[in-house]
C-alpha positions, -999 to 999 in steps of 0.1 A, spaced: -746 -426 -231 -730 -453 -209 -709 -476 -225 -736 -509 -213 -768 -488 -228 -743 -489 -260 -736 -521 -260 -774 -528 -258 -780 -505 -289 -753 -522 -308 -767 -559 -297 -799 -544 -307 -790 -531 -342 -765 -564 -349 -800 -583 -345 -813 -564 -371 -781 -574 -390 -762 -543 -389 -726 -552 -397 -715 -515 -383 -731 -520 -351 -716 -557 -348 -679 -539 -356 -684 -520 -328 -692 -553 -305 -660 -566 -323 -644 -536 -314 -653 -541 -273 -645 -575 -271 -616 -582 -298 -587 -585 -270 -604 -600 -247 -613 -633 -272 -584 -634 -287 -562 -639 -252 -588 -660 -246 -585 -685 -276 -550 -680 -275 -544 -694 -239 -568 -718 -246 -552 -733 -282 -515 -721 -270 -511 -705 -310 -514 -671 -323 -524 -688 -355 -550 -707 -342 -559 -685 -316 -563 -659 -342 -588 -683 -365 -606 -687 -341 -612 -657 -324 -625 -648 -354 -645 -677 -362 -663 -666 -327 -672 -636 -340 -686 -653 -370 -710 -676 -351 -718 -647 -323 -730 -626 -358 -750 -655 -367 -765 -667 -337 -773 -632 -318 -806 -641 -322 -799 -664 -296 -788 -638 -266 -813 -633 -244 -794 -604 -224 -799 -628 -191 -760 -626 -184 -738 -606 -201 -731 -601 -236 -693 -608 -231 -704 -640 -210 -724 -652 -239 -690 -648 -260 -668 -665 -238 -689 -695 -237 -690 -695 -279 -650 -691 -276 -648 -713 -251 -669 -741 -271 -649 -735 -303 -616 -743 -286 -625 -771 -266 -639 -785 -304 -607 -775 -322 -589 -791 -293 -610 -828 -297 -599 -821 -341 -562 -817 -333 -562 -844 -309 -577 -865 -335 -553 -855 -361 -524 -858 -336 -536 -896 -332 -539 -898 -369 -505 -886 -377 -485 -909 -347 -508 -933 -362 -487 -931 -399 -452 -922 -378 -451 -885 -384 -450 -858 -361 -473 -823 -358 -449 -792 -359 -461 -772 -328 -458 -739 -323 -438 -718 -294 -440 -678 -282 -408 -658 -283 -418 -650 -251 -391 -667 -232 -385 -702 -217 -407 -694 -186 -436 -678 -208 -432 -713 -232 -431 -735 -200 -464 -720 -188 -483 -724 -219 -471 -758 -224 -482 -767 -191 -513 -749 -195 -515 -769 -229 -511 -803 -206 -539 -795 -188 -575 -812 -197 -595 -786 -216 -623 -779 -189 -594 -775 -161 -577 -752 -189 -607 -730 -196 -618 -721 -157 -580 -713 -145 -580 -689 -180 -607 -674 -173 -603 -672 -135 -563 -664 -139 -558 -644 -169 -590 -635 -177 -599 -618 -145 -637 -637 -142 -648 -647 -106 -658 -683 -98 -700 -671 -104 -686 -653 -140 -668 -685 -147 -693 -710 -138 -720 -689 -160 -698 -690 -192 -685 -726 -185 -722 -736 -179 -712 -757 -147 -714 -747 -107 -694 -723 -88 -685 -759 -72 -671 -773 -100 -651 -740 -111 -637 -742 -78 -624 -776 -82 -612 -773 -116 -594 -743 -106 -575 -761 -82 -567 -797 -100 -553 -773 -126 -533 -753 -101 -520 -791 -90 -506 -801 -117 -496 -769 -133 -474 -766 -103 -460 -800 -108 -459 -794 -141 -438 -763 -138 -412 -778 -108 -403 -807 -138 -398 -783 -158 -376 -760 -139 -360 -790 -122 -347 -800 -157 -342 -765 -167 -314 -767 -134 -301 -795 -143 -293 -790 -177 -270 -757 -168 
C-alpha cells in the first residue's frame, strides 16, 4: 500500500477517533512540526509544547480536513497559527514584564554563535515574514505549498520571502560586524 493511500486510511480511521491510527499520523509528521515550531518560537521548550499542542487540535478538529490540499499542509497551517498566537502572548507578557522593570530569561541553542545569530535574527523578523522564509528555507515548501498553508498568494509569499531575506541579511552583517570587532 503506498504510503499516501496510508495516510488516507489513517486520516480516515483518526476521524472515527482512533488514537492508534492518529499515532501513526503523529508518527509521519512529528519532525517535521517540531522544526517547524521550533524555528518559528526559536525554543526547544516551547517549540516542543507546541508541537504537541498541534497535534492536540489536529486530533480534535480532523473533522475539519477536507483532503483538498494536503494532510501535512493542513498541519502546517495549525502549527503555524499556534506560533504566531503564542508569539502575540509572549509579546504581551514581554510588554508586561518591561512594564514592572524585569526582564524575560531567553533561551539560546548550543549550536554555536552563528546557529544563535540566525535564530535570533530569524526571531527579529515579523512573524508572517518568519513563517514563509521557514517554510520556504528550512522547510523545503515551494512559494504555491507556502502560500496554501499560510492562506495568502504566491505574491505575497514571494514578497515576504524577500523582506525577510533583507533584513535577515542586515541583520546578520551587524551581527558579524560586531562579532569582528570584538576579537
Amino acid at each position: 500500500m503506498a504510503v499516501i493511500d496510508e495516510e488516507k486510511v489513517w486520516i480516515g480511521k483518526s476521524r472515527q477517533g482512533d488514537h492508534e491510527a492518529f499515532e501513526a499520523l503523529i508518527k509521519c509528521y512529528q519532525k517535521m512540526i517540531h522544526a517547524l515550531t521550533y524555528r518559528m518560537t526559536g525554543s526547544l521548550t516551547d517549540g516542543e509544547d507546541l508541537a504537541q499542542d498541534t497535534f492536540i487540535q489536529a486530533f480534535r478538529q480532523i473533522h475539519t480536513y477536507r483532503g483538498d490540499s494536503k494532510f501535512s499542509s493542513w498541519l502546517y497551517r495549525i502549527g503555524i497559527n499556534l506560533c504566531l498566537n503564542w508569539r502575540k502572548s509572549q509579546q504581551r507578557q514581554q510588554k508586561a514584564h518591561e512594564e514592572y522593570g524585569q526582564n524575560l530569561d531567553t533561551e539560546t541553542t548550543p549550536d554555536g554563535k552563528r546557529a544563535q545569530q540566525v535564530q535570533e535574527a530569524l526571531m527579529k523578523l515579523r512573524p508572517k515574514q518568519r513563517a514563509a522564509i521557514v517554510l520556504t528555507t528550512y522547510d523545503g515548501l515551494n512559494h504555491a505549498e507556502a502560500a496554501q498553508v499560510l492562506g495568502c498568494s504566491e505574491t505575497t509569499v514571494s514578497w515576504r520571502i524577500f523582506a525577510a531575506r533583507t533584513k535577515l541579511k542586515k541583520l546578520l552583517s551587524k551581527a558579524h560586524t560586531k562579532e569582528v570587532s570584538h576579537e
